[in-house]
N, C-alpha and C positions, 0 to 999 in steps of 0.2 A: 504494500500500500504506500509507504514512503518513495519506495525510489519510483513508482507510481506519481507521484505529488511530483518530485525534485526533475522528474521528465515533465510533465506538462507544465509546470510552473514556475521552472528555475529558480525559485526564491535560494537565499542562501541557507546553511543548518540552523545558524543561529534565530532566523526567521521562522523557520519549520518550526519549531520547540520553540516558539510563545505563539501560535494560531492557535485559540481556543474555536470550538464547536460554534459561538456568534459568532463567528467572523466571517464564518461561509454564509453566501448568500445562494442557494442552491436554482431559486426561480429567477435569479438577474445573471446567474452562472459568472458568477465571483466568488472572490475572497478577499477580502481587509488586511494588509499587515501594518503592523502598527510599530513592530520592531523592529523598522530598518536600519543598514550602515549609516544612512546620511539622518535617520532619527527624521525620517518624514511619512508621512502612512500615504497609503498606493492600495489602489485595488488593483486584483489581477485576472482579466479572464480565464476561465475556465473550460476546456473543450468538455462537448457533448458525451464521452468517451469517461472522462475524468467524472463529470456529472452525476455519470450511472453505476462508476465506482464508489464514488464519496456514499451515494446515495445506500447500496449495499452495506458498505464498513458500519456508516452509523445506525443501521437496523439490525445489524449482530452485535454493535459497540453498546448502545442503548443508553450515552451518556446523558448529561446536564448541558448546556449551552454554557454555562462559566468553566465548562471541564478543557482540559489541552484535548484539542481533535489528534494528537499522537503521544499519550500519557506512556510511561513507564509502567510495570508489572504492577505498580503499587496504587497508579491511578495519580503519581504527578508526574511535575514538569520532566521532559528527558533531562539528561545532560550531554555534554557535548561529549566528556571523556569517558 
């Protein structure tokens, strides 16, 4: 599912690991980041393809919207190391 995301969306790691579940906007086929290098927030299209993945992940994921959309085993934030 990640290297899923990191193809259709180039965002950087650091990016990936703070997009929580709000940040997808699934019927404008976006997403929000809000932690970028230059600390400026960007939506990012979404291909049709990616849409119907996201859309899968989060019906077996069955998170919260304030949850990271790519949590660790534990249910937080990744890290990088």
């Amino acid at each position: 599912m990640i290297v899923n995301f990191f193809i259709n969306t180039g965002v950087r790691l650091s990016e990936l690991t703070n997009i929580k579940i709000k940040d997808l906007d699934l019927s404008k086929e976006t997403v929000d980041i809000s932690h970028s290098k230059s600390r400026r927030e960007r939506t990012l299209p979404l291909s049709r393809t990616m849409i119907k993945i996201l859309d899968k992940y989060l019906d077996i994921r069955k998170g919260e919207t304030d949850d990271y959309l790519f949590p660790n085993v534990y249910g937080k934030q990744l890290s990088k190391g």
